[in-house]
N, C-alpha and C positions, 0 to 999 in steps of 0.2 A: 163387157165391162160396164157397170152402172152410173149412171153419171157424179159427178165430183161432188160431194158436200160441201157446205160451206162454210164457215162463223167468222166471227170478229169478235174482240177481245178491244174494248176500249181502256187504255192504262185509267185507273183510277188513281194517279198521281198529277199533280198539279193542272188538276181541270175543277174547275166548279160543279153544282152539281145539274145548273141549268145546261150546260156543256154536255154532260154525261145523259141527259135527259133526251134531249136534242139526239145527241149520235144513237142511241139503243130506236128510238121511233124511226129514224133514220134508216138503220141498218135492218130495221124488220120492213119496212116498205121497201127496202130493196130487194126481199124475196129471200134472205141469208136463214140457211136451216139453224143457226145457232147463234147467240148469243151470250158472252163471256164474260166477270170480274175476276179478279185476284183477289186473294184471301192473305192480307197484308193490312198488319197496324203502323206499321212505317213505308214510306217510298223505299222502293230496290232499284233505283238505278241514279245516281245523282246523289244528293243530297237528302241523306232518310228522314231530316225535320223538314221535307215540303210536304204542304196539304195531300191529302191521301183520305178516301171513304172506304168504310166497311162493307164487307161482301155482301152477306145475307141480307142486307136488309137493302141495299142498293138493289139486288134481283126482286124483292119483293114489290119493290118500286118498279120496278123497271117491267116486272109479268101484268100490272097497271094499267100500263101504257102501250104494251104490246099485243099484238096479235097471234102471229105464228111462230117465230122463231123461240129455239128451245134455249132455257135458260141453268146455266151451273156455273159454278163459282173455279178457274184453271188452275190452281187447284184446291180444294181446302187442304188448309192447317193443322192433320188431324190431332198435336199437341192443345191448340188453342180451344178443345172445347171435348165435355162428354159424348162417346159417339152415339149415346144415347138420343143425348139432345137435337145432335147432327142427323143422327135420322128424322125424328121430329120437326127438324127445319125443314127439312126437304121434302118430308110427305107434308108441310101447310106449304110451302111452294107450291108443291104442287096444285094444291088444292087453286089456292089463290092464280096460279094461271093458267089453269084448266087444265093439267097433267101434260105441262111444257117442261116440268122438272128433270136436274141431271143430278145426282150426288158427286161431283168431283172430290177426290181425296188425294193427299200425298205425305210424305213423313215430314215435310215441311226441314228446311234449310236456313233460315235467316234469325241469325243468334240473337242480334243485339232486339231487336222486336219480342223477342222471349224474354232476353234479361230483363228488358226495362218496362216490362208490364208484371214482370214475377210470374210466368208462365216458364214450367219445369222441362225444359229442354234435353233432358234425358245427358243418359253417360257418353252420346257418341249417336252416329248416322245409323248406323246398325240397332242399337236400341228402340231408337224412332221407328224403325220401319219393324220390327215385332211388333211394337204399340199398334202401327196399322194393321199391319194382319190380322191381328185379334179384333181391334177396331170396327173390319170391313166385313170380319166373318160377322161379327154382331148383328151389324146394322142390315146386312144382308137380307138375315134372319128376321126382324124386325119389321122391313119395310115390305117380306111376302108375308104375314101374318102370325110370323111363327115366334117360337118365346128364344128368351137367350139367356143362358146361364153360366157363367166363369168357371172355368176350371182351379182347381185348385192351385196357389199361387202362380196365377194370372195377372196383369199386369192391372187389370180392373175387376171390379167388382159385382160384376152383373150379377142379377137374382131374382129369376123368372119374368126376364124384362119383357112385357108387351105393351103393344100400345095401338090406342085407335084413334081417331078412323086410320085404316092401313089406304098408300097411296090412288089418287084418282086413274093412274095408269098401272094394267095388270102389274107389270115389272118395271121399274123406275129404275133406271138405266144408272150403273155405278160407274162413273169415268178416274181409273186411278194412271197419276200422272209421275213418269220416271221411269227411265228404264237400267237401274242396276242389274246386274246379272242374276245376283245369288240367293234375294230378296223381294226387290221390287218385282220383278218380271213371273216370280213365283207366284205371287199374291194376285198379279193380273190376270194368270192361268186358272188361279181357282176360284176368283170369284167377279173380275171385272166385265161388264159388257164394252166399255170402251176405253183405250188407253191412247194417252197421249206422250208424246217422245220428240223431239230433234236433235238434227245433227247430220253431220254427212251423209252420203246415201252407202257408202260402203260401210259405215259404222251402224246405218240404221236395218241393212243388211243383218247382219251379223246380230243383232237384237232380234230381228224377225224370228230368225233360224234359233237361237237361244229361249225365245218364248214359245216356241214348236215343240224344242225338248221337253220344257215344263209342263204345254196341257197333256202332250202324252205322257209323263209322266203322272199326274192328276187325271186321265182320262177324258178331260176335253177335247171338243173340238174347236180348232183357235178359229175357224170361220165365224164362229162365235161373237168372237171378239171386234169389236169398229177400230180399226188404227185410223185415228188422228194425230196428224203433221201439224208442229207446232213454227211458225214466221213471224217476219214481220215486214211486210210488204208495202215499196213506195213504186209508185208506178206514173209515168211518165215518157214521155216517144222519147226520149233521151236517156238513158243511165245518168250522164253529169248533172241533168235538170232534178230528176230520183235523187241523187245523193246531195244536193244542193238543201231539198225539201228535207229530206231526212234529219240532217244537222243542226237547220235549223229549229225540227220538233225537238232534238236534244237540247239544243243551247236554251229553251222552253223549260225542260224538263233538269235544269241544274245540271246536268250529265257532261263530264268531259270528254273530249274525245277518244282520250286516251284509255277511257272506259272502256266501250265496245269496241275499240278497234278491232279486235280479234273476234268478235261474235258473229257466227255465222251464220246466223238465223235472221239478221237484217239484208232483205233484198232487196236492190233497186235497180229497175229496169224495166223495157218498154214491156207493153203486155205479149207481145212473142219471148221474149227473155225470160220471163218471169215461166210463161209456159213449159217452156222448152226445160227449164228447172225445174218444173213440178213433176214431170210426166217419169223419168226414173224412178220416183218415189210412189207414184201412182200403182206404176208395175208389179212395185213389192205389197203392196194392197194397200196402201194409205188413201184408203177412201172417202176422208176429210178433211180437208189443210185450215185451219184456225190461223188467223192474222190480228197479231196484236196492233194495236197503233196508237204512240205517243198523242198527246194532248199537246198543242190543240189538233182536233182530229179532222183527219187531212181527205175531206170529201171526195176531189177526184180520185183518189186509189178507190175509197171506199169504193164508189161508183165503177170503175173499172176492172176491179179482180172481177165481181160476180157477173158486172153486162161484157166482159172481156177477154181476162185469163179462162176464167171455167168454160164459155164455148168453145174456145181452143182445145182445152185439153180434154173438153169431150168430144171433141170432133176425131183424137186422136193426132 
């Protein structure tokens, strides 16, 4: 078993951007293989009028200042932009930090961010996630040097799109985010290198075994594919002390309680706890765990999942 990858995902909600500047230096001197924003014109958790920064150009700031750690956006919005353009971002990422680049995509979910910029939110979830498919086969094409043309009534208009320079890395690693059964999970089988997913381990089971079907069915092999675990991890010798820190990065971050009560992707606990949760997920191949973390961002976890949880769960 290879050892654990790693990222962090700082909320770009109610932190400044010397805050955000600070954690990304931060989390790359701690040795973290990856480096995350959201692709969000409003805050999603709390109060959507708090301060909130733009994806792209946060990574592009942020490949600047870093060294190693690979940088994508958890997920892009493929509504919010030509995915034309979105390859184009991604291959001057890369450029600009030295082929640390990830194209993250997903059908994107947060309505009122659509309405209130007049960005076209489609007839329903399912439309969204055609848009991607067609989207990802483009960009795909695009980003290993090859052209891309629209089918006829296609949801866009491509017409012999190329474009250069083509990426500083041979294959610029496409991370698509969501795992629907009928849709999403198809689109990871035929053209994703990395997806990312959460959720229980018997739910995320069951996703596994459903994306199995699809690349045989498409011909792939899902070994192919990087499964990244999506958290959000407070860590501390105590559980009570973990959830003490947690709510108060909520009460931070406008968020009621009664918000995430039920989100199971927030976890708090000492670094065996936390271990000991990762390692079923491990099993099933998730051989990445991405940890988001509220603002203001909370150094000791930081500091602990990588020098802490990850030697555990690679010790087995």
């Amino acid at each position: 078993m290879p050892d654990l990858k790693t990222g962090i995902l700082p909320w770009s909600q109610a932190a400044t951007w010397p805050e955000m500047l600070d954690a990304a230096k931060r989390i790359d001197r701690l040795g973290y293989d990856h480096l995350w924003t959201w692709d969000h014109l409003y805050a999603i958790f709390g109060d959507p009028y708090q301060p909130i920064l733009e994806g792209w150009t946060t990574l592009a700031a942020w490949a600047l200042a870093t060294e190693r750690s690979r940088l994508g956006l958890l997920v892009g919005a493929n509504p919010f932009r030509n995915p034309g353009l979105t390859a184009k971002t991604a291959t001057t990422l890369d450029h600009i930090s030295g082929g640390r680049a990830i194209l993250g995509i997903g059908g994107a979910w947060f309505e009122l961010e659509h309405e209130a910029h007049g960005i076209d939110f489609g007839s329903g979830f399912g439309q969204r996630l055609d848009w991607m498919d067609e989207a990802v086969g483009a960009m795909r094409a695009v980003l290993d040097g090859e052209a891309a043309t629209s089918e006829a009534g296609a949801h866009y208009s491509f017409r012999d799109l190329r474009q250069q320079p083509i990426p500083v890395q041979p294959r610029l690693p496409i991370m698509i985010g969501g795992s629907g059964e009928k849709k999403t999970l198809r689109t990871v089988a035929k053209y994703a290198d990395m997806w990312n997913a959460m959720g229980p381990v018997d739910v995320m089971a069951r996703k596994v075994e459903v994306l199995r079907e699809h690349c045989d069915a498409v011909g792939r092999d899902i070994s192919e594919i990087e499964f990244t675990l999506g958290v959000k991890l407070t860590i501390r010798d105590s559980k009570a002390e973990a959830e003490r820190v947690r709510w108060a990065a909520l009460e931070h971050n406008r968020t009621p309680r009664a918000e995430v009560a039920d989100d199971d992707t927030f976890w708090e606990g000492s670094p065996e706890e936390i271990a000991d949760r990762l390692r079923p997920y491990v099993d099933l191949g998730f051989s990445t765990v991405i940890s988001e973390h509220p603002a203001p961002y909370d150094v000791e976890s930081l500091e602990r999942f990588i020098g802490e949880v990850k030697p555990l769960v690679d010790r087995g």
